[in-house]
N, C-alpha and C positions, 0 to 999 in steps of 0.2 A: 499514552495511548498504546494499546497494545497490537501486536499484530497482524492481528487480523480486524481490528479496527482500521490500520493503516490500511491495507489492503482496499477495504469496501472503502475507503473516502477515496484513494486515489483512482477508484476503478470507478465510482459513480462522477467523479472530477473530469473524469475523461469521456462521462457517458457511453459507459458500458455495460451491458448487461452483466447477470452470471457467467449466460450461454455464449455470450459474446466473448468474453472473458477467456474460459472455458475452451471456445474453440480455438484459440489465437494460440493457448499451452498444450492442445490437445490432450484436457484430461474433460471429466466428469464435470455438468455444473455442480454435480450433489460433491465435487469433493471442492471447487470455489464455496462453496455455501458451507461447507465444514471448516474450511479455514477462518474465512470472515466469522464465524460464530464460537472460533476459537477450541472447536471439537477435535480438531487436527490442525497438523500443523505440516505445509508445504515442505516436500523434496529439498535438498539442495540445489538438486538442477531447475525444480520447478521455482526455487526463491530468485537462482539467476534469469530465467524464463520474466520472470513479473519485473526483473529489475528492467529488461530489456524492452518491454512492454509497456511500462511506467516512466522510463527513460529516469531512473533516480539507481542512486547508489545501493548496495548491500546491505551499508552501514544507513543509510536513510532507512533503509525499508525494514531494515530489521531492528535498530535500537529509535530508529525517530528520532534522531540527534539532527535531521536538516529541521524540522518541525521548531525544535526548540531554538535553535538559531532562528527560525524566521520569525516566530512567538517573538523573542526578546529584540529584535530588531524593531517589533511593530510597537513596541511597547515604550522603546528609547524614542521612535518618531513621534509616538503621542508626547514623550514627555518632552521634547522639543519646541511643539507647537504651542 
């Protein structure tokens, strides 16, 4: 997943608008909507901004390595059952 895909699922996961979004980092929704669409790509302060916001890591939000850890946990409990 990339990251501005991660982005929009954690921000609709938390039921958030753009705007809502948006306001919390105090930037533009048109520049949330450029990131989720992958047109732009967030600040360093604005990645630490989401991390704080998201309440996830750097490394979660920027390579998706909790994602894949949770994928393969969900996938060892299927194979369990």
């Amino acid at each position: 997943m990339e990251l501005g895909a991660r982005i929009k699922s954690l921000r609709t996961q938390r039921g958030l608008s753009q705007e809502a979004l948006a306001g919390q980092l105090e930037v533009s929704h048109q520049a949330v909507a450029k990131w989720e669409s992958g047109k732009s790509q967030p600040s360093t302060a604005n990645l630490r901004a989401l991390c704080g916001v998201f309440g996830v890591s750097l490394d979660a939000l920027v390579s998706g390595e909790e994602d894949r850890m949770q994928q393969i946990a969900a996938e060892q409990q299927a194979q369990i059952r």
